[in-house]
Backbone as a printed PyTorch tensor [residue, N CA C, xyz], in Angstrom:
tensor([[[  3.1340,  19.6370, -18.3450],
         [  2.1480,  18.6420, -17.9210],
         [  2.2300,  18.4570, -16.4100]],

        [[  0.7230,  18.4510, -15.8830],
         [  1.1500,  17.9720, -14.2910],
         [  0.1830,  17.1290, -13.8070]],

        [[  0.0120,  16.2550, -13.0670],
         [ -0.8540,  15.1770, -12.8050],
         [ -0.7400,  15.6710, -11.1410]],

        [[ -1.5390,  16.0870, -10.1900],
         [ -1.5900,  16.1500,  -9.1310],
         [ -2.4370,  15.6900,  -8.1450]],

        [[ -1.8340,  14.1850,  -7.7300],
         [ -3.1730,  13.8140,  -6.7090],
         [ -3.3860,  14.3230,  -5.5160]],

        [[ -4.5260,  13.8090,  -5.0230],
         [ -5.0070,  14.2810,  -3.4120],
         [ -5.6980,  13.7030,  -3.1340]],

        [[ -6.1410,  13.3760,  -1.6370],
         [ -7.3970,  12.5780,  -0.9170],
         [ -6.8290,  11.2210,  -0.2140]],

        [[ -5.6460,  11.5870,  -0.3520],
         [ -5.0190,   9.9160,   0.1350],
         [ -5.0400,  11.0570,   2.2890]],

        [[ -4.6530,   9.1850,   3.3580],
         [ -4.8670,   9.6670,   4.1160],
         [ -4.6140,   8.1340,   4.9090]],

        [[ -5.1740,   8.3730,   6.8200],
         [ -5.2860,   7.0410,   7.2960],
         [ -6.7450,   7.1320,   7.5120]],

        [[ -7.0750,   5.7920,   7.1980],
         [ -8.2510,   5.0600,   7.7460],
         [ -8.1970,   3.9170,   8.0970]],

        [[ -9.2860,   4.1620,   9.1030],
         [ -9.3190,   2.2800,   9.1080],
         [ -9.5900,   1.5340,   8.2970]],

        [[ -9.5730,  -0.1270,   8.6350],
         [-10.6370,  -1.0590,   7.8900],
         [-11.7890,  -1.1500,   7.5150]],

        [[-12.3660,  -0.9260,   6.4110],
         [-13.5820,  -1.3410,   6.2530],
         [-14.0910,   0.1740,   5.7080]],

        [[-12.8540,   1.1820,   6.1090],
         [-13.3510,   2.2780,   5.6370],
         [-13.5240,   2.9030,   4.7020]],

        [[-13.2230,   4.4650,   3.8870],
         [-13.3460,   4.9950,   2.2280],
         [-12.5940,   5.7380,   2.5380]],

        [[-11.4470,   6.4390,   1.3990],
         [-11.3650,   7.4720,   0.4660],
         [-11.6210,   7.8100,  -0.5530]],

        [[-11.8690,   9.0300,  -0.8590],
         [-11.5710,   9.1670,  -2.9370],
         [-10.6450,  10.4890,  -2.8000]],

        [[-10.0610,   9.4220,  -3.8320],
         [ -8.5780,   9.6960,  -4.6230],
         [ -9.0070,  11.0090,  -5.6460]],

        [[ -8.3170,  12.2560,  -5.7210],
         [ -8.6350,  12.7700,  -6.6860],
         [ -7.2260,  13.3220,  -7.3500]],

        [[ -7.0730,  13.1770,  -9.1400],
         [ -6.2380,  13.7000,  -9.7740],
         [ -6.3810,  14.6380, -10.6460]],

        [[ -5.7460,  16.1650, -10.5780],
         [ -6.0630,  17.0300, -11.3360],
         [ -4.8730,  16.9990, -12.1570]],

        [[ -5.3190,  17.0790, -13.7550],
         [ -4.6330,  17.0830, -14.9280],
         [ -4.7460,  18.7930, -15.1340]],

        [[ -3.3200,  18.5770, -16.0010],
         [ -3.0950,  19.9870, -16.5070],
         [ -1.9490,  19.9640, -17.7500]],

        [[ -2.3080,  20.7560, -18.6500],
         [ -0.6830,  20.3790, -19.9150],
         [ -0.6480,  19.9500, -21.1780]],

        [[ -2.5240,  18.7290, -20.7560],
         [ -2.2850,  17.9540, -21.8890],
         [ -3.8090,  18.1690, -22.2050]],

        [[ -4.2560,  16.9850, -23.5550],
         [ -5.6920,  17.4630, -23.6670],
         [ -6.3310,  16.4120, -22.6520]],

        [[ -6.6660,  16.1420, -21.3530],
         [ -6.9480,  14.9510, -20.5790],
         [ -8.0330,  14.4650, -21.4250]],

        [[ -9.0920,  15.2780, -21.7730],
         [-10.2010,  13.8080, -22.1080],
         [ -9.9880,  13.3600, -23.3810]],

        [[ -8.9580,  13.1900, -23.4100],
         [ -8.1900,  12.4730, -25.3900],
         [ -7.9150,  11.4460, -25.0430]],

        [[ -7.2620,  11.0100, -23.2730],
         [ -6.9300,  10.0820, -22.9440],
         [ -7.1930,   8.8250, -22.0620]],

        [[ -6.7490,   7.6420, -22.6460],
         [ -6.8670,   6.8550, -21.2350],
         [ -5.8670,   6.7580, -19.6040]],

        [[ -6.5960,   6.9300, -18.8770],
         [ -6.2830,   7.4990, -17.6170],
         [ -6.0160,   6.3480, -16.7110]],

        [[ -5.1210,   5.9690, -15.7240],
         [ -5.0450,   4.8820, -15.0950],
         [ -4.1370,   5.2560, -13.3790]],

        [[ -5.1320,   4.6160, -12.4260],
         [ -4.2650,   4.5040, -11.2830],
         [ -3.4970,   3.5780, -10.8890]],

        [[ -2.4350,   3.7250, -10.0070],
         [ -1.6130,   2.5640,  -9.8990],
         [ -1.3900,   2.8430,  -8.5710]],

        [[ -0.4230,   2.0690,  -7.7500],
         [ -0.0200,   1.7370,  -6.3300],
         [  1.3180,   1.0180,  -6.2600]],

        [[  2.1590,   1.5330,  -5.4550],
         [  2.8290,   0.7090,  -4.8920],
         [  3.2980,   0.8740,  -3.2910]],

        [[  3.4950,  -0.4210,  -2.7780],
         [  3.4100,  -0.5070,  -1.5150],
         [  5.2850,  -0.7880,  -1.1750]],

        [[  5.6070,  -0.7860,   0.1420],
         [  6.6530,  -1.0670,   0.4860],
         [  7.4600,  -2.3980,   0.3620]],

        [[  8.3790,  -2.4410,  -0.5120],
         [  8.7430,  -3.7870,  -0.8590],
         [  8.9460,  -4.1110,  -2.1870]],

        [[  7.1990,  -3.6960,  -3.0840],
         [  6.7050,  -4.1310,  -3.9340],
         [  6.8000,  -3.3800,  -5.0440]],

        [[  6.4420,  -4.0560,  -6.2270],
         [  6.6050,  -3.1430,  -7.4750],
         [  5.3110,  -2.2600,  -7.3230]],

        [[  5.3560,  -1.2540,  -8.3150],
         [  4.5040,  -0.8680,  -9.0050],
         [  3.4660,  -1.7140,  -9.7340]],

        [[  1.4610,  -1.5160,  -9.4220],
         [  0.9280,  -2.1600, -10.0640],
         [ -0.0130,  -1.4880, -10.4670]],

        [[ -0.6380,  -1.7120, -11.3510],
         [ -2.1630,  -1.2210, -11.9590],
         [ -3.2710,  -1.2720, -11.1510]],

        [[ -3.7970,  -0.5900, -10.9690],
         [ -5.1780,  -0.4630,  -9.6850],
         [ -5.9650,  -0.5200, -10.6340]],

        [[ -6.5330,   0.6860, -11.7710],
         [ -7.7240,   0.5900, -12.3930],
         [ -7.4060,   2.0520, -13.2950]],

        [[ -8.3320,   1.6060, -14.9830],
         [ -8.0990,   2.2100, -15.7790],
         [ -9.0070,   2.3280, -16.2620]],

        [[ -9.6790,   3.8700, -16.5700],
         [-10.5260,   4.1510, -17.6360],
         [-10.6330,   4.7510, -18.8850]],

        [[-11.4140,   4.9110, -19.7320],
         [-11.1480,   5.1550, -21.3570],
         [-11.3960,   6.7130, -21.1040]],

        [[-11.2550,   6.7960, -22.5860],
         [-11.5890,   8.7090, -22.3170],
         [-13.3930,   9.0010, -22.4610]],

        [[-13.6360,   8.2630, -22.6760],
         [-15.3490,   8.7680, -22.9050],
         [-15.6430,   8.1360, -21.5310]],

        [[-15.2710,   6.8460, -20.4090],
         [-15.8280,   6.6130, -19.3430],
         [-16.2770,   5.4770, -19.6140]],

        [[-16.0590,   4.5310, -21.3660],
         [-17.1450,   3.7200, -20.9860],
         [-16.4880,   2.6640, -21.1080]],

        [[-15.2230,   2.5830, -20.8130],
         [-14.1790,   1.3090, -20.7410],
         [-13.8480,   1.2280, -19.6120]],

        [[-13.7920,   0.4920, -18.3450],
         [-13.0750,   0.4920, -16.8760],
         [-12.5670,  -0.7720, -16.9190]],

        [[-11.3140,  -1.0830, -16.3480],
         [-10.5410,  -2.0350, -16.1450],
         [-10.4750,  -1.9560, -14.7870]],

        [[ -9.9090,  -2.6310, -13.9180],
         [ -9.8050,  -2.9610, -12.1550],
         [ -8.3380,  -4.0840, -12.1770]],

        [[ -8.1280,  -3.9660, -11.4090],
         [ -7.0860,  -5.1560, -10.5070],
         [ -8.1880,  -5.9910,  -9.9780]],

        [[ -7.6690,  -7.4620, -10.1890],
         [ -8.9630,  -7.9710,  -9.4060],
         [ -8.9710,  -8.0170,  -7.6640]],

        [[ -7.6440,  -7.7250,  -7.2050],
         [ -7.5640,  -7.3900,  -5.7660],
         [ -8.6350,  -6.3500,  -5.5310]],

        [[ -8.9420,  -5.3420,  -6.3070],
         [ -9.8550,  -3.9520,  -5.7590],
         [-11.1350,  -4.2620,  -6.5260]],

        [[-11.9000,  -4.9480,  -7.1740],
         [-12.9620,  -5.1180,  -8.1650],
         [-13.9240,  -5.2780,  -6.8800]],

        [[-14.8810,  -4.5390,  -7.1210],
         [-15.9800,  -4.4730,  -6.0300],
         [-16.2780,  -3.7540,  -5.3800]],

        [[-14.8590,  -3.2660,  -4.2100],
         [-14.4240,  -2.1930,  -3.6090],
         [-14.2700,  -0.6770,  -4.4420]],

        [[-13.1650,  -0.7870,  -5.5240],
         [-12.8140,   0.8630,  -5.9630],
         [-13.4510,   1.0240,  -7.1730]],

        [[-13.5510,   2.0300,  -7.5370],
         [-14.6600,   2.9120,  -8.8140],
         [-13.7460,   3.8460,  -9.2140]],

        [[-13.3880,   3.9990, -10.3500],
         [-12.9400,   5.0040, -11.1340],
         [-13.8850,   5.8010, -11.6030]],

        [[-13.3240,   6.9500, -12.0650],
         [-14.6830,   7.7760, -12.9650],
         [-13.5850,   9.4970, -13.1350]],

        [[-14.2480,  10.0740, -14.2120],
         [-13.5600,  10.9890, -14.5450],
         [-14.6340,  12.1020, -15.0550]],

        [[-13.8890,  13.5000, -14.4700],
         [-14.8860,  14.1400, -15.3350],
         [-14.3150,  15.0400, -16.1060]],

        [[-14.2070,  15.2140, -17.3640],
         [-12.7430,  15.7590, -18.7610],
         [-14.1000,  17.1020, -18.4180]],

        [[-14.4310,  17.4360, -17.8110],
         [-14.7690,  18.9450, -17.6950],
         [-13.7710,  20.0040, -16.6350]],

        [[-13.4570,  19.2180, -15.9860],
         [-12.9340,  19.6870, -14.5110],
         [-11.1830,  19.1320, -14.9560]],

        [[-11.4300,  18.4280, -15.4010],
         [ -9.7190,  17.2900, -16.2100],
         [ -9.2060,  16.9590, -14.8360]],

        [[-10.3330,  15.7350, -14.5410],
         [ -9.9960,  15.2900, -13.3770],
         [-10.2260,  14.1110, -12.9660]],

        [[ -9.8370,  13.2440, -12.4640],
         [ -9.8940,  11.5140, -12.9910],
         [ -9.9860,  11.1380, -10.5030]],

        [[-10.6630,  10.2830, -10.5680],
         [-11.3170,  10.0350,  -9.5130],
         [-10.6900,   8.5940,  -9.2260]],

        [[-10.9040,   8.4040,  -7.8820],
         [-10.8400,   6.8370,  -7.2370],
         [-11.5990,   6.9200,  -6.0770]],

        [[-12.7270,   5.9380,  -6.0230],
         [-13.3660,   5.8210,  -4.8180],
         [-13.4890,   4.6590,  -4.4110]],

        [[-12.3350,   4.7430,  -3.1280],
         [-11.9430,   3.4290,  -2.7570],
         [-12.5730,   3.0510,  -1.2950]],

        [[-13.3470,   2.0450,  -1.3620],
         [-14.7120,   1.9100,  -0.4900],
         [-14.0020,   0.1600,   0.3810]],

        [[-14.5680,  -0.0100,   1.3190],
         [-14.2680,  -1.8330,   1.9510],
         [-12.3900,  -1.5730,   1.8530]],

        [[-11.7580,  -0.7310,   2.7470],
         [-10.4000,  -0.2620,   2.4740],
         [ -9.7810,  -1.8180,   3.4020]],

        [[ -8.7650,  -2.5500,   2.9150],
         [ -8.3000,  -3.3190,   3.5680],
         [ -6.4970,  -2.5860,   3.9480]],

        [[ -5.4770,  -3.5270,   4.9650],
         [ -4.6010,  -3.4090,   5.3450],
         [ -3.8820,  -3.3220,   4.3150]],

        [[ -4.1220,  -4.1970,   3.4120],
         [ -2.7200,  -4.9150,   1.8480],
         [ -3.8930,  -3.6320,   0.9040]],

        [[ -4.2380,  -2.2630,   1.1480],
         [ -4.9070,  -1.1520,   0.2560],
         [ -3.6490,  -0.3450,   0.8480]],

        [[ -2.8480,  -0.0650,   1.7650],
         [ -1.5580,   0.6200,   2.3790],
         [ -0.7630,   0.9800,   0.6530]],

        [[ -0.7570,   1.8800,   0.1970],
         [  0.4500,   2.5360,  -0.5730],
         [  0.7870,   3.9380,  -1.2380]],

        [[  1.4330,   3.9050,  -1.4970],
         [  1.3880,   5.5630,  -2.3840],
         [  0.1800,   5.0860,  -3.7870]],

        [[ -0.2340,   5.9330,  -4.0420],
         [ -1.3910,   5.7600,  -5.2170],
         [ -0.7140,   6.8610,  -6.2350]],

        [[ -0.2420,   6.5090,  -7.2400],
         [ -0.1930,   7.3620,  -8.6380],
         [ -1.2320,   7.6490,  -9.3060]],

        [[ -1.6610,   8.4420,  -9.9870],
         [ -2.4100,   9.0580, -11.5050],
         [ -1.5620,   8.5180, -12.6190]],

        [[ -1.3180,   8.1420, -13.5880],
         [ -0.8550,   8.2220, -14.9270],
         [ -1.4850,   8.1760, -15.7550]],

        [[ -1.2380,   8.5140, -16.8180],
         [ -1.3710,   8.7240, -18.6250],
         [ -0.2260,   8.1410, -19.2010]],

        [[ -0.6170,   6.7080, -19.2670],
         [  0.8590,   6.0940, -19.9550],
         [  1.2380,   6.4880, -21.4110]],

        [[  0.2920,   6.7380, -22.2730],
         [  0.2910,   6.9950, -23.4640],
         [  0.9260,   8.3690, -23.3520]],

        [[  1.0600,   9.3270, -22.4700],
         [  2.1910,  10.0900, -22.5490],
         [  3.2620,  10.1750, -21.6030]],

        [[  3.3920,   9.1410, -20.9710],
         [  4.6010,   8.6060, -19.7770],
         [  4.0500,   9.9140, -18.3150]],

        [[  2.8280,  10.0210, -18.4740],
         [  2.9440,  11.4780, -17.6170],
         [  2.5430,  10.1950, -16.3200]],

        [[  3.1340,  10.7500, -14.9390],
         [  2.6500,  10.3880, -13.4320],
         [  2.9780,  11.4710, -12.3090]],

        [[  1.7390,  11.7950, -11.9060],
         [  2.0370,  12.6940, -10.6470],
         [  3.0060,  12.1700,  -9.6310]],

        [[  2.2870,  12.7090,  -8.7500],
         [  3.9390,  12.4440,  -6.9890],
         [  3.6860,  11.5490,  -6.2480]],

        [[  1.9120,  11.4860,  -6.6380],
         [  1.6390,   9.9260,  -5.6050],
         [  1.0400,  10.7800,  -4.5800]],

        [[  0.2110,  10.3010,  -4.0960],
         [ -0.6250,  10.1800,  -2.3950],
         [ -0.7740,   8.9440,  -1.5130]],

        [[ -0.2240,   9.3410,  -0.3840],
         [  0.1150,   7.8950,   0.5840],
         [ -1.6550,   7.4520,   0.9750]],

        [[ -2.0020,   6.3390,   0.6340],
         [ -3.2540,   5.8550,   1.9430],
         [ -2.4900,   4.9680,   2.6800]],

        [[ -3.0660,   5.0390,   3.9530],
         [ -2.6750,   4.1770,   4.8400],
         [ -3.7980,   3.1440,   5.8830]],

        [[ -3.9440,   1.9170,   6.0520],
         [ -5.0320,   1.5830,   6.2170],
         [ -4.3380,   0.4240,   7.3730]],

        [[ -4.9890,   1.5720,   8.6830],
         [ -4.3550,   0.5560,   9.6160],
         [ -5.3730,   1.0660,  11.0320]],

        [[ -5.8730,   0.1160,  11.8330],
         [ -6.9720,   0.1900,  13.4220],
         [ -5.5150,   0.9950,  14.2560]]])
């Protein structure tokens, strides 16, 4: 199994990335898919989670507005498009599949003028 993100980076305020995670190992669109973050200091938290068909999305309410999940189980590849980037958006970003303990290596964003 491998979960491999990419698209993390610096930007400024106010600015975008999208996050992209390529699955491999498992059947990805069987599953629910979820990003997470953690920043320096801090635990590990839930950013935002979607179902396997797309039509369940969950958010952190810190990012609700700002980031969009979306996935496409053709490509087995699960998305974050993280838009209105603030300072406290600064962390490594995970992929997971908790339902099979799987998490990639993480991609740093960094969000600083």
């Amino acid at each position: 199994v491998q979960l491999v993100e990419s698209g993390g980076g610096l930007v400024q305020p106010g600015g975008s990335l999208r996050l992209s995670c390529a699955a491999s190992g498992f059947t990805f669109r069987s599953y629910y898919m979820s990003w997470y973050r953690q920043a320096p200091g801090k635990e590990r938290e839930l950013v935002a989670g979607l179902s396997s068909d797309s039509t369940i999305r969950n958010y952190a309410d810190s990012v609700k507005g700002r980031f969009t999940i979306s996935r496409d189980n053709a490509k087995n590849t699960l998305y974050l498009q993280m838009n209105s980037l603030k300072p406290e958006d600064t962390a490594v970003y995970y992929c997971a599949c908790r339902a099979g303990n799987y998490w990639g290596q993480g991609t740093q964003v960094t969000v600083s003028s």
